[in-house]
Steps between C-alpha positions, in 0.01 A plus 500: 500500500194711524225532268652822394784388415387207250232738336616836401183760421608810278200786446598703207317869455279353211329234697684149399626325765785272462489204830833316357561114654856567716546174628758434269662193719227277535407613097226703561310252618126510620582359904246593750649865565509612108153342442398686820675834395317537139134386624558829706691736276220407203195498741654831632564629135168414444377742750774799429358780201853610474578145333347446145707262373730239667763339340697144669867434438800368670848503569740257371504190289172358538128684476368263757565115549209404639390389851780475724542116549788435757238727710201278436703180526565598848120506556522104496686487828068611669365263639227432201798489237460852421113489323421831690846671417442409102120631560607821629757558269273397177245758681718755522590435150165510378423809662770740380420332129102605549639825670698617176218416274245671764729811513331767330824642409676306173773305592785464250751263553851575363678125492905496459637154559281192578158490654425170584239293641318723713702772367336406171176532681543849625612627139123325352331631787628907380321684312744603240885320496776616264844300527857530422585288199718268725240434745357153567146343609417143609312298729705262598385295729431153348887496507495453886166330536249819538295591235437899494133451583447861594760666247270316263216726595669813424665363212162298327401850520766671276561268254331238320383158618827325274740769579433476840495123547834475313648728738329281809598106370852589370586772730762613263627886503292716250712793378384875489396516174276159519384646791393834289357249184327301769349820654661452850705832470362760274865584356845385537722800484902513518627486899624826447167676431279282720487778783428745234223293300323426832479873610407599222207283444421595864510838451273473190290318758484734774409812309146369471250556776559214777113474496498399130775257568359358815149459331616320218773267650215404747282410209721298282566269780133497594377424114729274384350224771164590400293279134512737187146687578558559901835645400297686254276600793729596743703678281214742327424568890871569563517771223176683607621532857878641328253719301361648775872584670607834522871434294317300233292837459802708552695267227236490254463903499868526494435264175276709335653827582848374399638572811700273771319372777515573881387237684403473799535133584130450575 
């Protein structure tokens, strides 16, 4: 199976692309090849004007279950018991989870079925998530051993510190809407209008001016690490450099003038 084939990438005409999880067999999950497959399609996204908004789904039963273990269990048979396997793979790992919050595209991820572990991870790490009202999160692994030490990150993130612990210790399946309450997802809609909800919030999305977007998703990231007055700081910086941008001109005269903008993405 190629890395075409287990992630499908969909350009529409109004700028969202859709990279859907196809590797419905092994339940979408993230093995070496699919973790290697959307590091490039978002780092390449990242790079592509056409794209202004990128939206991850999947085929089949399951949103994502995770890290693929039978495929790191045979990692054990190496010589050093497989400590450089499970180091590449948590790299990789890492890396695609930094990439999607890096992207200066917004990444929405549109969850049917069960994202666990890992899969749980990649939801937190979007920027925006809306699920179907029968989909499922956890982070499961205390059941087998394996605490979700770097879903935690993403996930510590997203929710608070209680919400998020209670999903870690007990690694029981939280349903859509707890997800939504907990502020994992920002809505649970019905199955049937999932596809619809998404691209429509994406659509909403792109219409802006990809320089507007890009500045600001860069900047929430950046301030929300920072003490109360560096944020401060940073942020009053941030908004006199957007001043001085040609679409933040071109949008506020299109304000005044009660007219729509045309931006020019810079």
């Amino acid at each position: 199976m190629t890395t075409t084939d287990i992630l499908l990438s969909d350009l529409g005409d109004d700028g969202v692309l859709r990279l859907t999880f196809n590797d419905v067999a092994r339940r979408n999950a993230l093995s070496e090849a699919m973790l290697g497959a959307l590091g490039t399609a978002i780092a390449d996204s990242g790079k592509n004007p056409a794209v202004r908004v990128i939206i991850l789904a999947a085929n089949g039963p399951a949103f994502c279950a995770g890290h693929d273990l039978k495929e790191m269990t045979a990692g054990r048979a190496d010589a050093d018991g497989g400590k450089a396997h499970f180091a590449k793979v948590m790299s990789m790992c890492s890396g695609v989870m930094q990439g999607i919050v890096n992207c200066p595209k917004p990444v929405i991820a549109e969850v049917t079925g069960v994202a666990t572990a890992a899969g749980c991870q990649l939801v937190a790490s979007c920027d925006m998530a809306v699920a179907a009202d029968t989909a499922q999160f956890s982070t499961p692994g205390v059941h087998i051993g394996l605490f979700c030490s770097t879903p935690m990150v993403a996930l510590s993130r997203n929710v608070s510190a209680k919400h998020a612990m209670e999903m870690l210790l007990t690694g029981d399946m939280t349903p859509a809407a707890r997800a939504a309450e907990m502020g994992l997802v920002n809505r649970a809609v019905p199955e049937d209008m999932l596809q619809e909800a998404t691209l429509e919030m994406a659509r909403k999305i792109a219409s802006k001016s990809s320089m507007t977007l890009a500045t600001g998703k860069r900047a929430f990231y950046a301030q929300r690490e920072m003490p109360l007055a560096e944020a401060y700081d940073y942020a009053s910086q941030v908004m006199v450099d957007n001043m001085l941008a040609r679409d933040a001109e071109e949008g506020i005269g299109a304000f005044i003038e009660k007219r729509a903008p045309q931006w020019q993405d810079a």
